[in-house]
N, C-alpha and C positions, 0 to 999 in steps of 0.2 A: 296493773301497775308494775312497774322492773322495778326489782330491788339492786343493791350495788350494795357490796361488802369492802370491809376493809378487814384484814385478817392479820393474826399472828400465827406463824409454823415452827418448832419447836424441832432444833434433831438432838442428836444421843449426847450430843458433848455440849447442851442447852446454850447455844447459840441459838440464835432470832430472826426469822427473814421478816419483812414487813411486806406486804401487798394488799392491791385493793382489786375487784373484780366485779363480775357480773351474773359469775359462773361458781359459784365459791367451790362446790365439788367437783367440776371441772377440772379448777385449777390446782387444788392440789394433789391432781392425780398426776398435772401435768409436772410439778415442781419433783414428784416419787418420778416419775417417768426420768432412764437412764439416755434415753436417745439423744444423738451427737447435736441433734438440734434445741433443745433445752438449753436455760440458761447456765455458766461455769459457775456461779456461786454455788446453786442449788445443786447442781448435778455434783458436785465436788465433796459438799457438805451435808448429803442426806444420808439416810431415808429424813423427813419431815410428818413432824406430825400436826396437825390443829390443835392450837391451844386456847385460842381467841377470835372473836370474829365481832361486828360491828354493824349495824343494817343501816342504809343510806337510800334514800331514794330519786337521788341523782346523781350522776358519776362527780360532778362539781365537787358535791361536799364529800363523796369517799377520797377524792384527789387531797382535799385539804387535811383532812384527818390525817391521811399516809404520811402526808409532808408534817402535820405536827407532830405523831410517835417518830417517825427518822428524824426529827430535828433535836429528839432526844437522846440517841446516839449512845443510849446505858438499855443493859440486861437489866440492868438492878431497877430503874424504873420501870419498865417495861413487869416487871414480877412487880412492885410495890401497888398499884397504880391499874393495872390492867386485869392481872392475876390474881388478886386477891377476892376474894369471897367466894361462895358457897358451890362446891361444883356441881355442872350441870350436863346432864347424859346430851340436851340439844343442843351442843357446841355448833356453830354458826347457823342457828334457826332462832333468831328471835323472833319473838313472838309480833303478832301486825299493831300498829298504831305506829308511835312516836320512834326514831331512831332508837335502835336496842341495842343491846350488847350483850353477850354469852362468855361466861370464859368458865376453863377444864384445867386442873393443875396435874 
């Protein structure tokens, strides 16, 4: 079964990118990656690290998630809300069954 993630990336001056994917370490090697073809936010505002991540098992419902953390439009929720509790070394590996979620402060 395909998992799909929904993720938070963290860079040095704790700004926030939001994404969802299919590939999670894929993709943020892609958002670290400097090449002219990468996106101008990311490329502009990294290095990026993982700081949260979300298991989905259909790209449908990682799509809705994304749109509700960006509809959110705050760091400060984003930390209240996401980041809060106990950190975990398996940052975007949750564990199989129900939709999971990891987060690393």
């Amino acid at each position: 079964m395909a998992s799909f993630w929904v993720y938070v990336l963290e860079n040095e001056d704790g700004r926030f990118y939001v994404g969802q994917t299919d590939d999670l370490d894929r993709r943020v090697v892609e958002h670290n990656d400097t090449g002219p073809a990468q996106g101008k936010y990311t490329l502009k505002n990294g290095p990026w690290k993982l700081v949260w991540s979300e298991r989905h098992f259909n790209r449908a419902s990682a799509m809705r998630r994304e749109r509700q953390i960006k509809r959110m439009k705050s760091a400060r929720w984003i930390r209240a809300h996401l980041l809060q509790g106990p950190a975990d070394s398996s940052v975007g590996r949750a564990s199989p069954g129900a939709p999971g979620l990891t987060a690393k402060s």
